[in-house]
Backbone as a ProteinNet text record, in pm:
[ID]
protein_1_A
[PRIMARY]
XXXXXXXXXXXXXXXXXXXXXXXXXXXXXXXXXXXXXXXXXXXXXXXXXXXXXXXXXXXXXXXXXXXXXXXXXXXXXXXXXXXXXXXXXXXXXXXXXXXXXXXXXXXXXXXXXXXXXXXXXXXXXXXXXXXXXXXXXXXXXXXXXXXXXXXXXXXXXXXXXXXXXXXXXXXXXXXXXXXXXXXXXXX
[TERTIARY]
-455.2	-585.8	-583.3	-726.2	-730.5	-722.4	-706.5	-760.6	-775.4	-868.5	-915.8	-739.2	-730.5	-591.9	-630.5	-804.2	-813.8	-845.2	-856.4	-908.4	-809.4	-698.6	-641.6	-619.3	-740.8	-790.8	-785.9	-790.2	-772.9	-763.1	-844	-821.2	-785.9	-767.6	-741.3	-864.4	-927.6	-1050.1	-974.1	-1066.2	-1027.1	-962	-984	-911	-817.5	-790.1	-683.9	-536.4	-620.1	-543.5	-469.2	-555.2	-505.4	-378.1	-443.4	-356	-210.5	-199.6	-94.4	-24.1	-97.8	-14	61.6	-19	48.7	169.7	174.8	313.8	369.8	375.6	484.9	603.6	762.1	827.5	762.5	845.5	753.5	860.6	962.8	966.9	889.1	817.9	735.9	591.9	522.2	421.4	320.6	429.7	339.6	343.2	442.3	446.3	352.1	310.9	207.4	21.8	47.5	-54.3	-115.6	-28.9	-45.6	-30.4	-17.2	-42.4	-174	-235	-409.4	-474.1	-478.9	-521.1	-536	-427.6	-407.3	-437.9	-423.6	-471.9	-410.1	-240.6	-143.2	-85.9	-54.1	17.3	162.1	229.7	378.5	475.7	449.4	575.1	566.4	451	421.4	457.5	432.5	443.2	571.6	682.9	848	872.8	863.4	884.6	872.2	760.4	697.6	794.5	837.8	946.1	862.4	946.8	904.2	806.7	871.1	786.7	667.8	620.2	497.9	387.1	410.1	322.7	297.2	159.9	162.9	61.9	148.3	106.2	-3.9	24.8	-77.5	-280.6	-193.6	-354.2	-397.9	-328.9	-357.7	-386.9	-296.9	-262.8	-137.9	-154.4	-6.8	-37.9	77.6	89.8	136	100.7	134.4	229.4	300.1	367.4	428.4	443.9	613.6	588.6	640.7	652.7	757.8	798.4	911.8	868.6	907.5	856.8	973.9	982.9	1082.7	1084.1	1211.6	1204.3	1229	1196.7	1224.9	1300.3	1381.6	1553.7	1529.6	1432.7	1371.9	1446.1	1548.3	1602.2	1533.4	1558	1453.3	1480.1	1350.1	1397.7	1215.3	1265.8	1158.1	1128.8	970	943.7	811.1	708.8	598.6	499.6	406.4	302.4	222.3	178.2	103.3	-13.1	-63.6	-127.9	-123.9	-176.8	-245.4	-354.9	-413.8	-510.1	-407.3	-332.3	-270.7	-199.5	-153.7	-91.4	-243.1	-188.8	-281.5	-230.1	-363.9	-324.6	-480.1	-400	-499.9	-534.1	-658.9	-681	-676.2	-621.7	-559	-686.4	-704.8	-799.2	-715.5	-780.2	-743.7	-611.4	-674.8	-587.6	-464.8	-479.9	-365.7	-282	-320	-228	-154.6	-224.1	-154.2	-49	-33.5	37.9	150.3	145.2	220.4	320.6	237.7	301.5	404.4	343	449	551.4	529.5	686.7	699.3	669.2	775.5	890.8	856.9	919.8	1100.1	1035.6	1135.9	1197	1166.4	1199.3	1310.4	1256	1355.1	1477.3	1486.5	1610.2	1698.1	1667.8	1754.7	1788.6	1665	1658.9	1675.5	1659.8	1674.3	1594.1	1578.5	1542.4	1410.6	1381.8	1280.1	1190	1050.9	962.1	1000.7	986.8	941.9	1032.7	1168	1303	1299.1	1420	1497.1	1515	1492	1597.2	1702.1	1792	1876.5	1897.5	1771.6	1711.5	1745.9	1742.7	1834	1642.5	1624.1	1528.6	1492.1	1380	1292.5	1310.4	1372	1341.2	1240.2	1101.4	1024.3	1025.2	1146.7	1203.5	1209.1	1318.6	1371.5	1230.9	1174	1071.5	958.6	959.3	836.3	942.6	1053	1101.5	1163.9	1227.2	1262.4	1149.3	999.2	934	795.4	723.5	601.7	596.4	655.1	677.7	664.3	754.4	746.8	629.8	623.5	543.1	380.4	359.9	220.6	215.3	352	325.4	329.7	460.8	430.8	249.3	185.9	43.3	-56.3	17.7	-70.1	-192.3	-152.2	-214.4	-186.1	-261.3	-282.8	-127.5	-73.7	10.3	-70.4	-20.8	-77.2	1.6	10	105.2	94.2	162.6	178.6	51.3	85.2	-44.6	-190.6	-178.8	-362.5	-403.1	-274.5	-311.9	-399.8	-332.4	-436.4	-581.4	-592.7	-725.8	-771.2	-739	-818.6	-856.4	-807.8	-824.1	-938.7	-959.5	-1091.1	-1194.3	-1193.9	-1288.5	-1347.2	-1264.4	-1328.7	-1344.9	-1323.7	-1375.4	-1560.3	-1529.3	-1670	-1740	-1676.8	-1785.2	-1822.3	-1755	-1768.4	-1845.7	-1912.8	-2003.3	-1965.3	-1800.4	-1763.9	-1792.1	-1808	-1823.6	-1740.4	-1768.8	-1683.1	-1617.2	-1645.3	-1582.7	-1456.7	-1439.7	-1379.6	-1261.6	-1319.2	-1262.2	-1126.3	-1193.6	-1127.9	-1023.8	-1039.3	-1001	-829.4	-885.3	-761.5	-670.3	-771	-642.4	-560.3	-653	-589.7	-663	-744.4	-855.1	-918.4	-943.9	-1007.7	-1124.9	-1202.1	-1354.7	-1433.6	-1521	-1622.6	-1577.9	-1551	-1590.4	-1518.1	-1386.1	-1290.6	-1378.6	-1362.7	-1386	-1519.9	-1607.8	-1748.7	-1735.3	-1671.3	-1695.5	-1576.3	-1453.4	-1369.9	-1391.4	-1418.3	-1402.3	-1551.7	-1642.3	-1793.5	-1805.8	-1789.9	-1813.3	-1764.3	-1658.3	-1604.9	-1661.1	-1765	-1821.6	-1953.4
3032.6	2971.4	2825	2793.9	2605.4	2548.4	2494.9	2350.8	2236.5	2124.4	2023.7	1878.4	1877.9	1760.5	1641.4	1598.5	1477.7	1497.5	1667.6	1631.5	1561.7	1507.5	1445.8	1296.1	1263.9	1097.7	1024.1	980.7	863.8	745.8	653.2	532.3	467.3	312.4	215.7	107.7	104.5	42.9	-138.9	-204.9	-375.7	-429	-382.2	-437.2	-397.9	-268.3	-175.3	-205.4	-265.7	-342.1	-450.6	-545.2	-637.2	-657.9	-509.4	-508.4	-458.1	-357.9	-330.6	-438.1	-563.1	-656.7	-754.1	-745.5	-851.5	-803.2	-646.5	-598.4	-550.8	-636.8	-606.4	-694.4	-654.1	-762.6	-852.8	-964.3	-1119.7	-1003.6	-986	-954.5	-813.1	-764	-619.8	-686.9	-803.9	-822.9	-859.7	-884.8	-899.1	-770.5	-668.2	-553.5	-474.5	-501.1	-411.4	-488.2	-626.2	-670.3	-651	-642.6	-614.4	-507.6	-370.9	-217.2	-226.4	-277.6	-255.4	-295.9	-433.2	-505.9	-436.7	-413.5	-373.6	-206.9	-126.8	42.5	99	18.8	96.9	152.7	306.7	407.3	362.2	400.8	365.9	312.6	437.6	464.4	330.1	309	250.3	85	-0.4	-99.8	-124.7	-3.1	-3.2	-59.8	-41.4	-50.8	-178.3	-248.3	-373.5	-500.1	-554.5	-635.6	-725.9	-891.5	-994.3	-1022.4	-998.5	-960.8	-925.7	-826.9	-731	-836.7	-954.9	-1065.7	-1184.2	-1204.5	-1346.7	-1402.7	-1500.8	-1602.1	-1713.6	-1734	-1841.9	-1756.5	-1663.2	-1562.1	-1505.5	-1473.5	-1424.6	-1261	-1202.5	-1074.4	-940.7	-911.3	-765.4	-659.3	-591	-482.2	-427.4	-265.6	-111.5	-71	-77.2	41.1	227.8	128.9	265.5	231.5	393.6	455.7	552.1	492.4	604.3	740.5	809.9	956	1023.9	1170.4	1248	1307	1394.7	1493.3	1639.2	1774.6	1840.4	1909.3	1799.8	1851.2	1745.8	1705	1563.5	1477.6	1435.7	1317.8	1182.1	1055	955.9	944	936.4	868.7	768.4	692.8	603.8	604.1	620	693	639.5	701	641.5	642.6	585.1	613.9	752.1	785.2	903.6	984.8	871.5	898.3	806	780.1	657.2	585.9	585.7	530.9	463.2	567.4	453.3	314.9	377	224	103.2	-23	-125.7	-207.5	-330.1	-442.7	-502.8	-530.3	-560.5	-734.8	-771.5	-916.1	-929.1	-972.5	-1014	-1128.5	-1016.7	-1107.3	-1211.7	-1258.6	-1374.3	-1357.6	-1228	-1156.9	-1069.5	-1047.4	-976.8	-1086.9	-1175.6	-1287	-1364.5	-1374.2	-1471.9	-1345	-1247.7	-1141.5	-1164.2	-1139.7	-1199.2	-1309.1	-1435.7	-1565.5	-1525.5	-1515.5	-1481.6	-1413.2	-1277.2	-1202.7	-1231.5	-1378.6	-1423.9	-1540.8	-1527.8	-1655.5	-1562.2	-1451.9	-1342.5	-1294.2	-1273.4	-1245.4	-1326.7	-1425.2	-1578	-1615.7	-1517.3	-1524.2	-1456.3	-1336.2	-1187.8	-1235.3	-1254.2	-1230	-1088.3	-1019.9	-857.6	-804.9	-714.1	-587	-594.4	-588.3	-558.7	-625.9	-683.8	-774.1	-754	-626.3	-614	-491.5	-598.9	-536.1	-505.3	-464	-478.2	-608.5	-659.3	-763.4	-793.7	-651.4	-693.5	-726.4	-727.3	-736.4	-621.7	-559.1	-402.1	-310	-228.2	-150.8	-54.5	-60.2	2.1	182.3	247.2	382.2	401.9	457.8	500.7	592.9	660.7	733	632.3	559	406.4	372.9	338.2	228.5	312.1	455.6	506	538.9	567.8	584.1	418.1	345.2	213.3	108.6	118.9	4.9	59.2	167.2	187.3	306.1	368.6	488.8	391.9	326.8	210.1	139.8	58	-37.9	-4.9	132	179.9	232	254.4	282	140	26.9	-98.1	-127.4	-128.9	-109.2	-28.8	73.4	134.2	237.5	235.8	332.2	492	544.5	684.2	685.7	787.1	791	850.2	762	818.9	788.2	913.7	861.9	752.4	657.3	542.7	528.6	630.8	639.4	609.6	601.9	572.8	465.2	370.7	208.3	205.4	322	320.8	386.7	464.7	518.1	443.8	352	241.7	162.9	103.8	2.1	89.5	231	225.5	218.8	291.3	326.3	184.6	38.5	-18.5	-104.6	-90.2	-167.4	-100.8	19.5	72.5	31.3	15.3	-19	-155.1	-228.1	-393.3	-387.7	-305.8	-297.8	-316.9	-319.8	-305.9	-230	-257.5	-214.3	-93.4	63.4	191.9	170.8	101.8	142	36.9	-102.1	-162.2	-122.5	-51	10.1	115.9	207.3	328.1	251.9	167.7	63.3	17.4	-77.2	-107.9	9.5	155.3	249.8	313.6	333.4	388.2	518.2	519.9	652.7	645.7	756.6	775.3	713.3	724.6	690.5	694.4	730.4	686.6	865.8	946.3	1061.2	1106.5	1059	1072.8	979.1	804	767.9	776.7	845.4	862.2	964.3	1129.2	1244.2	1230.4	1187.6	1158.7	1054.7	960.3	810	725.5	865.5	804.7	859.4	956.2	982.7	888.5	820.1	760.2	618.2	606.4	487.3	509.9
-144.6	-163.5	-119.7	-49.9	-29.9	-115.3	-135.2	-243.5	-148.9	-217.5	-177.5	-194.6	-51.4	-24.3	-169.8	-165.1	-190.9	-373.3	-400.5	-530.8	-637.5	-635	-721.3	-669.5	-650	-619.8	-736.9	-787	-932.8	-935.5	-874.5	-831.7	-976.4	-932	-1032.2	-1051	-1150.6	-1144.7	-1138.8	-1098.8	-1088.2	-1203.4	-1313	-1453.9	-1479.3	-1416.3	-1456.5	-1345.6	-1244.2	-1168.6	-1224.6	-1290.4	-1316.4	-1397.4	-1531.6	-1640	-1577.4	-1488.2	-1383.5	-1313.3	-1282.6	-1209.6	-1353.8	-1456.9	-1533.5	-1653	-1603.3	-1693.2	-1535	-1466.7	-1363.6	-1390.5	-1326.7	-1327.6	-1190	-1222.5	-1077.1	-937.8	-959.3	-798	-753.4	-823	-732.4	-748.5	-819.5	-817	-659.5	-591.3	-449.7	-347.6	-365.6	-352.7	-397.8	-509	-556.6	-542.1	-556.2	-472	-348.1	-255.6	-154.1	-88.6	-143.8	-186.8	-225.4	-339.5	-371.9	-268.3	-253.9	-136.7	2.3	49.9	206.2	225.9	165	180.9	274.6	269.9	357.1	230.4	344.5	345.7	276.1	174.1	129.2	236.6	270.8	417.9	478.7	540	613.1	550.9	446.9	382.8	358.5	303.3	299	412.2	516.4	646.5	763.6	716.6	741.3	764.5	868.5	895.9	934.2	927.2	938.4	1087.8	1169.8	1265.3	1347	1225.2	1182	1154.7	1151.7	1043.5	1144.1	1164.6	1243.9	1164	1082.6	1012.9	1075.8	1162.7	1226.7	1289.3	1335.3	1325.7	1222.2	1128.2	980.7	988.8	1055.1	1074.4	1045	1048.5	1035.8	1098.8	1180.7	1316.8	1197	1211.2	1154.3	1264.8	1304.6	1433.9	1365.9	1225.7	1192.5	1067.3	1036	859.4	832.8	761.8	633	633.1	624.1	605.2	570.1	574.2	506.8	647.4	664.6	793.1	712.9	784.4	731.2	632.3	618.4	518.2	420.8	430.3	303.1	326.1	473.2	448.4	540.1	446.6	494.8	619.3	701	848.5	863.5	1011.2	992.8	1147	1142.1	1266.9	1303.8	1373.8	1427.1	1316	1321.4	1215.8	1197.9	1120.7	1126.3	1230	1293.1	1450	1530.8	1649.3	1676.6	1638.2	1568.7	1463.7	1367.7	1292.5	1200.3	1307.8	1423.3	1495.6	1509.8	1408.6	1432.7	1373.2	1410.6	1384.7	1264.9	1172.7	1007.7	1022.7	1018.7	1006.4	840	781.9	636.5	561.2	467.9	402.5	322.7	226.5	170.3	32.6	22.9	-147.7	-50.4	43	134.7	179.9	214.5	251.2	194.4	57.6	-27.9	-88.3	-111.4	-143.1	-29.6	69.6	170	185.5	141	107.4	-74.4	-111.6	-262.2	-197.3	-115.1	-106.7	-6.5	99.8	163	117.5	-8.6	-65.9	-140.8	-135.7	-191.3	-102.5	50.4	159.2	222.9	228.1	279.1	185.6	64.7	-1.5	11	121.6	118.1	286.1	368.1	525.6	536	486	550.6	643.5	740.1	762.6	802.8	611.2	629.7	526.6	502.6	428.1	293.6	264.3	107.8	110.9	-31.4	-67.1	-176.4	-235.2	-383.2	-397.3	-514.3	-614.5	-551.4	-466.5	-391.9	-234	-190.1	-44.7	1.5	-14.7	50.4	41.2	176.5	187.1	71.9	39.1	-79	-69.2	-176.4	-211.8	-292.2	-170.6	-270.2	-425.6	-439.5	-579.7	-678.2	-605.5	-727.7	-742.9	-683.9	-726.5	-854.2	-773.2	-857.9	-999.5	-1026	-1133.6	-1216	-1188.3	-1199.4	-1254.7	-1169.6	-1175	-1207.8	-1124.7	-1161.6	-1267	-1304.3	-1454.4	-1530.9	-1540.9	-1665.2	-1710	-1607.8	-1591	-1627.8	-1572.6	-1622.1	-1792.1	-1814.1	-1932.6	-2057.9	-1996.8	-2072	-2029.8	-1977.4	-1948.7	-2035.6	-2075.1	-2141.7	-2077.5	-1914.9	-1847.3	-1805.6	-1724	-1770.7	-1614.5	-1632.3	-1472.5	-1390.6	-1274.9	-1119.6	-1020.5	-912.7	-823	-764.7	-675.3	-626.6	-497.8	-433	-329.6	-364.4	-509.2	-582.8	-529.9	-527.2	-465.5	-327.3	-227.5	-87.4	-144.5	-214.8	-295.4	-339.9	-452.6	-532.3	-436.2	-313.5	-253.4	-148.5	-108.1	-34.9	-159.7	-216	-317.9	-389.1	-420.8	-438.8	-297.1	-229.1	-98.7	-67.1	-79.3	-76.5	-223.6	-328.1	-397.3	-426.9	-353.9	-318.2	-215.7	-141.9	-13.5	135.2	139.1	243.5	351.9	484.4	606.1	606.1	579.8	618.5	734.6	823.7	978.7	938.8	906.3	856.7	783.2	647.4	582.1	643.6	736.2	807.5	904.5	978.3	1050.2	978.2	864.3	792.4	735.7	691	654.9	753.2	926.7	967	1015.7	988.2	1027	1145.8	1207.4	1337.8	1301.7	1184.7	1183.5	1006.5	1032.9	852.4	827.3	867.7	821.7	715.7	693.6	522.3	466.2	484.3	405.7	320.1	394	342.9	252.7	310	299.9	145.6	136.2	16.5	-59.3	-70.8	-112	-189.7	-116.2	-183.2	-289.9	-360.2	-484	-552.6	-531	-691.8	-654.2	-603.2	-578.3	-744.1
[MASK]
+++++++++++++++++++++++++++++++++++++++++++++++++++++++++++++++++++++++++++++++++++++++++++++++++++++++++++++++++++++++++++++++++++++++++++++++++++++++++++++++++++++++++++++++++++++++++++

């Protein structure tokens, strides 16, 4: 039988955000800022090297994402289409997210932007067991997988009155037709 990919959508309303950022520990708080904010893909954000970032235009290139390969072992590969390959003009709450975990960045030099504690590349497992299990529950919130963050972040972009094409743009979509056809109800 089908089922609907998107029916276990559950965004994070703006408060619920908040209460989420302020029982974070300080080194995942710009990680997870900039997860609500930006409405990239996991894969894709693990992945994100210094590079990726031009500070003086106030931008970030998507090229490549984490993914699993058939035998579930990590490999890191192209993005999910050509649509997801782009380039994001960084709003103001994306950037300064940016600036915080480059200050965490410039202590490791690794790889890649956004590390461990120990600069060493992010396991999405560790993190969802280590930092966000916890953390939602020192919160006092309901669990949801980690991906809610790219959900919360269209869903309230649309209900902040954002431009859909915009919207589709920064996630990565060919066009309005998910974000309208999934993303408008919970508006």
């Amino acid at each position: 039988p089908q089922t609907d990919a998107y029916e276990k959508i559950f965004p994070f309303s703006l408060a619920e955000q908040n209460k989420l950022n302020s029982h974070l520990p300080d080194h995942w708080t710009p990680y997870f800022l900039f997860a609500f904010s930006s409405g990239l893909r996991q894969g894709e954000q693990i992945v994100l090297r210094p590079t990726d970032i031009d500070w003086t235009k106030k931008t970030v290139r998507i090229s490549r994402a984490a993914t699993r390969d058939e035998n579930g072992k990590f490999m890191i590969g192209k993005t999910k289409n050509r649509h997801s390959r782009r380039t994001i003009k960084l709003l103001p709450v994306m950037y300064e997210a940016l600036v915080a975990q480059k200050e965490i960045y410039d202590r490791f030099k690794g790889e890649y932007f956004f590390c461990t504690p120990e600069g060493n590349r992010i396991s999405s497992d560790h993190l969802r067991k280590m930092v966000w299990i916890p953390t939602l529950k020192k919160a006092g919130l309901t669990y949801r997988e980690m991906k809610q963050t790219r959900h919360s972040f269209a869903t309230n972009a649309l209900s902040c009155g954002e431009n859909p094409l915009w919207i589709a743009k920064v996630m990565g979509h060919r066009d309005t037709d998910m974000i309208i056809r999934v993303y408008g109800k919970y508006i």
